[in-house]
C-alpha positions as a printed NumPy array, in Angstrom:
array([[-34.523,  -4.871,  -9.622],
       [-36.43 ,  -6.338, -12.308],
       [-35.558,  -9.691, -13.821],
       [-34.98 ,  -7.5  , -16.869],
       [-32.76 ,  -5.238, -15.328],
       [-31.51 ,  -8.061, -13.724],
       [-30.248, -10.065, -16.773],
       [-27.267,  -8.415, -17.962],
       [-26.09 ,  -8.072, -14.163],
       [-26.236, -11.986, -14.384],
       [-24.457, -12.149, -17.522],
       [-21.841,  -9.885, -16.479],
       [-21.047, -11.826, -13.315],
       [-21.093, -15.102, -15.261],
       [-17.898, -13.927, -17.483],
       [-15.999, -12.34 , -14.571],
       [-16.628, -15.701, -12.872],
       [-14.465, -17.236, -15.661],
       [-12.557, -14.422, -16.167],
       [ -8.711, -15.939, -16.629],
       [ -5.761, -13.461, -15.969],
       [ -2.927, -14.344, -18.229],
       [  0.421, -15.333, -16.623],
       [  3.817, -13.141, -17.032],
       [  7.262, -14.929, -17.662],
       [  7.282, -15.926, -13.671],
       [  4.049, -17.792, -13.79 ],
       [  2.525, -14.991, -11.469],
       [ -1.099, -13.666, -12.634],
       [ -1.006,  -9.841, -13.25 ],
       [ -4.029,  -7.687, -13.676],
       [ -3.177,  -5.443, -16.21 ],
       [ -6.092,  -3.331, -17.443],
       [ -9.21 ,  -2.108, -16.274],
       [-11.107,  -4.529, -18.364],
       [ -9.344,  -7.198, -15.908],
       [ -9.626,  -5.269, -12.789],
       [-12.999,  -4.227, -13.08 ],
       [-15.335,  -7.373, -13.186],
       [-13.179,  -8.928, -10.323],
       [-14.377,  -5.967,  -8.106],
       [-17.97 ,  -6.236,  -9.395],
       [-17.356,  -9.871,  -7.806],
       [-15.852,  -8.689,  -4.85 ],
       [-16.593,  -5.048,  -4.142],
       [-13.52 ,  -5.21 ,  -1.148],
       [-10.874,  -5.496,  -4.422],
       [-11.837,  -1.882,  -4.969],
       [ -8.543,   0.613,  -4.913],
       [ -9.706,   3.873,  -3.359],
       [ -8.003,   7.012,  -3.242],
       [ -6.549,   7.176,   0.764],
       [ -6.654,  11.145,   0.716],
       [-10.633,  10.895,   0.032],
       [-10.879,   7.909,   2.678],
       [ -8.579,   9.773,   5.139],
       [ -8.984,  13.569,   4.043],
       [ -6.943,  14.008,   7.791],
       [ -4.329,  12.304,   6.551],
       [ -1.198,  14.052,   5.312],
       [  0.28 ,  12.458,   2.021],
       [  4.154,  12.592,   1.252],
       [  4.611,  10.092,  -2.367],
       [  8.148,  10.261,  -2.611],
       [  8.047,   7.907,  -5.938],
       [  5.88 ,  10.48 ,  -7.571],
       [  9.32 ,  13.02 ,  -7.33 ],
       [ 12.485,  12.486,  -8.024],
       [ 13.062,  12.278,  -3.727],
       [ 13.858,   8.568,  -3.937],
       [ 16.249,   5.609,  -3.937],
       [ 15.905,   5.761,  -7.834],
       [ 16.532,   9.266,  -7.663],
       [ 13.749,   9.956, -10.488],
       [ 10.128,   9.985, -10.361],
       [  8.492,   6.518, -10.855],
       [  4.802,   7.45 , -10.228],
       [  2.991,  10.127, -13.323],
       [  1.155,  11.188, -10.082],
       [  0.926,  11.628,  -6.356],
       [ -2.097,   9.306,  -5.046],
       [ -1.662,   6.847,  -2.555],
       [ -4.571,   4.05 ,  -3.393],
       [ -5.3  ,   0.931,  -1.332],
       [ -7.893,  -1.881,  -1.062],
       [-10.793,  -0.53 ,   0.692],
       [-10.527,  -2.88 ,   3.785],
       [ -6.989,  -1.929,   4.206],
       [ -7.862,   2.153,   3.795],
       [-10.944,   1.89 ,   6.355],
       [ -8.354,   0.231,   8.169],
       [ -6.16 ,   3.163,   8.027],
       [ -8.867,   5.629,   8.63 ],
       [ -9.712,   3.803,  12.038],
       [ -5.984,   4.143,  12.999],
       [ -6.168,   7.82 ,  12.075],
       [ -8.817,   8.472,  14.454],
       [ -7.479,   6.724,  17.119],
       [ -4.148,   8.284,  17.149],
       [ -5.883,  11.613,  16.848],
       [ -6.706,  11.572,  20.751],
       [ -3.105,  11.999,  21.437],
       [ -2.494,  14.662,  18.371],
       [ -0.941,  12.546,  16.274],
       [ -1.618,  11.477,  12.646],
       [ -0.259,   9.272,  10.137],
       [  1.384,  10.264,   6.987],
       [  1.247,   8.104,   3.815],
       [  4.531,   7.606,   1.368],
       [  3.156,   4.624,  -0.543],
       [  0.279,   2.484,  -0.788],
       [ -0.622,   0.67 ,  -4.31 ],
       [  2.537,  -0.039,  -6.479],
       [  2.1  ,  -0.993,  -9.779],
       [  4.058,  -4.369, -10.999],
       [  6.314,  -2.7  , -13.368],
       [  7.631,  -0.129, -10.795],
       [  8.236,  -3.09 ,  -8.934],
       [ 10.528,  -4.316, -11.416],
       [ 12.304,  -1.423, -12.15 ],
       [ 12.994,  -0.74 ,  -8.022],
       [ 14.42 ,  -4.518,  -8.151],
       [ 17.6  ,  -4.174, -10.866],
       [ 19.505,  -1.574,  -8.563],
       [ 18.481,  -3.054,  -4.788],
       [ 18.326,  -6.688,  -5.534],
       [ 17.905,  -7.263,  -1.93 ],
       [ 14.365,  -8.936,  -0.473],
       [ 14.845,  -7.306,   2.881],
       [ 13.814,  -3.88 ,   1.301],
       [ 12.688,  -4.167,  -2.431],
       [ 10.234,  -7.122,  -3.07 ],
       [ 11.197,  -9.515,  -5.754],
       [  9.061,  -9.626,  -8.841],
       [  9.579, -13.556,  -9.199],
       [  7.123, -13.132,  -6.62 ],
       [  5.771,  -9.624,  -6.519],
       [  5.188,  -7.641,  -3.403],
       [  2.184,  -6.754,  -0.702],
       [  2.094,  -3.322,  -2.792],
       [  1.282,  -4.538,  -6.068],
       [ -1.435,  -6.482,  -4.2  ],
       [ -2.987,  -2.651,  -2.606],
       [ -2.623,  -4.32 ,   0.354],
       [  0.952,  -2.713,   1.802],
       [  1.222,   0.568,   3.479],
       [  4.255,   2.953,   3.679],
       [  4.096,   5.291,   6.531],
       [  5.18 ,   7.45 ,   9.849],
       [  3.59 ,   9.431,  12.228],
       [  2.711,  12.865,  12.518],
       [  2.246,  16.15 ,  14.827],
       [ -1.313,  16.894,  13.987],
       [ -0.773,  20.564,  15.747],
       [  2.637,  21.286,  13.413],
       [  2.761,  18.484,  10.64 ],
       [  6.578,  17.469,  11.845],
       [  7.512,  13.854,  11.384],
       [  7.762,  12.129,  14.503],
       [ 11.338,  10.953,  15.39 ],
       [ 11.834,   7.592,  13.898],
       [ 15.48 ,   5.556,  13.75 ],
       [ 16.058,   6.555,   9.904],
       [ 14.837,   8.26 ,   7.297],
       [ 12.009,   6.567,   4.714],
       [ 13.433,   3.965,   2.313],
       [ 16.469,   3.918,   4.519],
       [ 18.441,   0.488,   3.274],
       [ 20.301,   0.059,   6.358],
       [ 20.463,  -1.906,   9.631],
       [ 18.757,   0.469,  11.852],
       [ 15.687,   0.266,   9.763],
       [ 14.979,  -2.75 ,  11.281],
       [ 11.956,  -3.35 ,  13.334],
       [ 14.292,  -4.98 ,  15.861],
       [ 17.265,  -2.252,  15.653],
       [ 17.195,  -0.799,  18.845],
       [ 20.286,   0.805,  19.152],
       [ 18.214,   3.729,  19.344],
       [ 17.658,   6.728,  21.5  ],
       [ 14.615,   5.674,  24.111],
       [ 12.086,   8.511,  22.238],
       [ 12.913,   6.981,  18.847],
       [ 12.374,   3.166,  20.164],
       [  9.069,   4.179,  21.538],
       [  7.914,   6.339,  18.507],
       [  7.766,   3.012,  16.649],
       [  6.599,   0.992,  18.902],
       [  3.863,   3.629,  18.832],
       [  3.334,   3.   ,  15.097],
       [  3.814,  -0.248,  15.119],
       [  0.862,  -0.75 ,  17.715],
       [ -1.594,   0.922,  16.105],
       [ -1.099,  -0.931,  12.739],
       [ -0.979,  -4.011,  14.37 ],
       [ -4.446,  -3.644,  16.608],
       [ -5.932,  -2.847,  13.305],
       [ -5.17 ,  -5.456,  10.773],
       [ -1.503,  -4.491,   9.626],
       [  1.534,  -6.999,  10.12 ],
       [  5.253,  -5.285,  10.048],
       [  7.829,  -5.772,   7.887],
       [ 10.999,  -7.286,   9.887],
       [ 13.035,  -5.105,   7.807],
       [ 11.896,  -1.784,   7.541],
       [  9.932,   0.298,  10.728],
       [  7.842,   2.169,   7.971],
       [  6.696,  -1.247,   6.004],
       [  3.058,  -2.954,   7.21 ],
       [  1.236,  -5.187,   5.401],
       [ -2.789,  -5.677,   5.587],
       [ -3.679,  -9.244,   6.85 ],
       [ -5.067, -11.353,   4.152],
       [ -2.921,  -9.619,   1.769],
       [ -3.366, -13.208,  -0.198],
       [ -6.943, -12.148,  -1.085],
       [ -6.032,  -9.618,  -3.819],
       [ -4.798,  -9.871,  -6.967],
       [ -1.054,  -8.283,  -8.26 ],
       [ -1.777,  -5.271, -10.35 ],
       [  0.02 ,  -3.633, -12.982],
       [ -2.604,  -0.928, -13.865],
       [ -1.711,   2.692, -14.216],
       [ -2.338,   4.601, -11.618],
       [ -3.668,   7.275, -13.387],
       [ -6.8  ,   5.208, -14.504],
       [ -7.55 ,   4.697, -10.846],
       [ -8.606,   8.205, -10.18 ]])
């Protein structure tokens, strides 16, 4: 690169350097717009969100939030893409191929969660266990949280797990195990694999991990549609 060329690179850094995001009525800093967003990951190309179906093409990809199949029983998402940080989806896409020598796969409910989704799941639950608080926002609006079972790669079905997704109950519970022995061992199963590659459970919920240094990354509150 010439020291031409070079220059405005320089210049460009410099102001993302001192970039400052403001702060929202909990004191939290919330990247809101691309014009935030985008000099921190010219500073740090890992703060990148990348589309998980183009990391993973293998994957299968279920976003319940983008339909009106939900808790909130209307869609929340304008469309179905399931972005992450790209540590946490090259992550993924080494669990992916390791499951794949026993046929199975992963499929992806949620990944990314913008901030004010977050705050609208919050007024009906009100309950940390399962919907994160936005006094202190949540592992998905950070890209680094994962929502996600495991799949039949000959037939597609779900494997067994103890409930449904975004199941508010009891049995959802990484420690539930009340359970029939194929069901207990099915998580285990997922729970493994997320765990030997970077991803930390949620106590609460069997479908929940989180990618480990989470802290890293900022909360977002961009649209997902100006991700694609």
């Amino acid at each position: 690169m010439t020291r031409r060329a070079a220059f405005p690179l320089l210049i460009f850094l410099a102001c993302a350097s001192a970039l400052t995001i403001p702060k929202n009525q909990y004191g939290l800093e919330v990247v809101r717009d691309l014009r935030t967003y985008r000099p921190l990951v010219a500073l740090d190309p890992d703060k990148k969100l990348v589309d998980v179906q183009r990391e993973i093409p293998s994957a299968a990809i279920d976003v319940r939030y983008a339909t009106a199949n939900n808790f909130m029983h209307t869609p929340l998402y304008p469309i179905a893409r399931v972005f992450l940080r790209v540590p946490a989806a090259r992550a993924l896409r080494d669990i992916q191929a390791d499951l794949a020598r026993d046929h199975l796969g992963l499929k992806i409910f949620d990944g990314y969660r913008p901030y004010s989704i977050t705050e609208r799941m919050w007024e009906p639950i009100r309950n940390p266990d399962f919907v994160a608080d936005p006094a202190k926002g949540s592992r998905h609006n950070r890209g680094a949280a994962v929502d996600l079972t495991l799949i039949d790669l000959t037939t597609g079905a779900e494997l067994p797990m103890p409930t449904p997704y975004d199941d508010f109950t009891p049995r959802a519970r990484q420690d539930f195990n009340d359970l029939p022995a194929d069901i207990v061992a099915n998580r285990a199963k997922l729970r493994d694999a997320m765990m030997r590659h970077g991803f930390d459970p949620l106590p609460s919920e069997w479908w929940h991990f989180d990618f480990r240094g989470w802290e890293r990354f900022e909360l977002m509150d961009v649209d997902l549609r100006a991700l694609q």
